[in-house]
C-alpha angles and dihedrals in degrees: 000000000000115000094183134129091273101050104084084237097098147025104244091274102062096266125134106228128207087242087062091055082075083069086058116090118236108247124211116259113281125233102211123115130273092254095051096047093052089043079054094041094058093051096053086047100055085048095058090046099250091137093144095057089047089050091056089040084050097043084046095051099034114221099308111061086182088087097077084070085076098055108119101249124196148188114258103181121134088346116168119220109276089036129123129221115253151170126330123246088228085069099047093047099252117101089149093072096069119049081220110053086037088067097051135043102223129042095227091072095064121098089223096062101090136148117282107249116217115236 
């Protein structure tokens, strides 16, 4: 693959620029876990020289990313204020009862199922 000035890759120096990520096709969301998208995150990010942005992901996150795993994660559909998030209707059995879990097959996959922030 050619990387030079002429390529729409770089930036004349060699540098990869945010307007060329336009170049880059979207991918669908990935179902791996936390842990392996940041693994493959820090790689990509190695590759495109982003070296700066993987070291503070790495001091964040220590030397094991596989702890993230165990962040208590929770369902924030429809929550009032005061709520908590809680379970998700795919582990109880019962997709059917959310528009949303009744249109995907992990939970991972809906936008609801984040980490639960500590308050």
């Amino acid at each position: 693959m050619n990387n030079g000035p002429s390529s729409g890759l770089t930036n004349g120096e060699g540098l990869l620029t945010m307007i060329d990520l336009k170049l880059i096709p979207a991918m669908p969301q990935s179902q791996i876990s936390v842990s392996e998208q940041l693994q493959q995150l820090r790689a990509v990010g190695n590759k495109l020289g982003l070296c700066d942005a993987v070291d503070a992901l790495q001091a964040a996150f220590g030397d094991s990313l596989d702890k993230l795993d165990a962040l208590p994660y929770g369902c924030y559909c429809d929550l009032e204020e005061g709520q908590e998030p809680d379970g998700c209707v795919i582990d109880e059995g019962e997709p059917h009862k959310c528009i949303y879990a009744s249109k995907i097959e992990r939970k991972e996959q809906c936008q609801y199922w984040n980490i639960i922030a500590k308050g």
